[in-house]
C-alpha positions in Angstrom: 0.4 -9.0 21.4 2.5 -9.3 18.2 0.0 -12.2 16.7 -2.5 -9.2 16.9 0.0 -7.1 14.8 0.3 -9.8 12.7 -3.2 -10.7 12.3 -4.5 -7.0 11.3 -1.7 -6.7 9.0 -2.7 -9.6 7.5 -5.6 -8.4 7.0 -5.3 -5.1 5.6 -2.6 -5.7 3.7 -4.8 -7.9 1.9 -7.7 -6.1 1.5 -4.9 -3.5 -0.9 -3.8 -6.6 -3.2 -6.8 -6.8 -5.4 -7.3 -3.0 -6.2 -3.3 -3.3 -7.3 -4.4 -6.5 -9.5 -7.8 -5.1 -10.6 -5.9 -1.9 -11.8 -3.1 -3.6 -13.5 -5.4 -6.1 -15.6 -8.2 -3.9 -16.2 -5.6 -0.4 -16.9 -8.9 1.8 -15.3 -7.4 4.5 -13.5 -10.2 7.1 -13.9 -11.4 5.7 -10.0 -8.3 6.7 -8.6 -6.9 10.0 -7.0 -2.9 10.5 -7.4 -3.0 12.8 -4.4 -4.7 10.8 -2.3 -2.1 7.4 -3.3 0.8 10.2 -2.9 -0.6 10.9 1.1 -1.3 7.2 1.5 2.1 6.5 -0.1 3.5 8.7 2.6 1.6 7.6 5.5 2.4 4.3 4.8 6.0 5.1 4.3 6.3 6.7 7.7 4.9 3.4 9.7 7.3 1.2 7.9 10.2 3.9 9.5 8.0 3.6 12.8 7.9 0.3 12.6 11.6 -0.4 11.9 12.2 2.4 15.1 9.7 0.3 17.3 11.4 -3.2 15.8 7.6 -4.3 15.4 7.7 -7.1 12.8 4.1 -7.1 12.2 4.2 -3.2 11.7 7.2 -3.9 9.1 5.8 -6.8 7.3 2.4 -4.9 6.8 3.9 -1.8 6.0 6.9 -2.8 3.8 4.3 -4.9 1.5 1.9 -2.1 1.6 4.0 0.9 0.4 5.3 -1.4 -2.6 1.6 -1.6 -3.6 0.3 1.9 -3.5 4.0 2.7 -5.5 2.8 0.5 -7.9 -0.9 1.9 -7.9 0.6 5.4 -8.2 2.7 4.4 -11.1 -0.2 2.8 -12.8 -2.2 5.8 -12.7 0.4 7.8 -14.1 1.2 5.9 -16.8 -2.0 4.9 -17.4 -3.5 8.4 -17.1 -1.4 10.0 -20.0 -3.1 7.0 -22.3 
């Protein structure tokens, strides 16, 4: 069961990377919604604890790379807004 854990966070944790690269190269924050990357920065947050409580490695993997990506997304559209 853990190689589907793996597989789907594979998968969605992939899908986030390029909207991180896309908004660091291009600096285009106007698409984004702060509260909507501070819930997701929450959510996300929450399975990484749930995921360290369950000792699911695929739940920690997804979620530990994931909630280091919507930080940086939520930084960029701070910064980026006030520019």
């Amino acid at each position: 069961m853990e190689i589907i854990g793996f597989s789907a966070a594979i998968l969605t944790t992939a899908a986030f990377l390029p909207q991180v690269y896309k908004t660091w190269k291009t600096k285009d924050v106007s698409g984004l919604s702060l509260p909507m990357l501070i819930m997701f920065f929450v959510g996300v947050f929450l399975w990484l604890v749930y995921g360290f409580y369950k000792e699911s490695p695929s739940m920690i993997f997804a979620n530990a790379i994931t909630v280091v990506s919507a930080f940086f997304l939520m930084y960029f559209k701070i910064i980026y807004s006030k520019k």
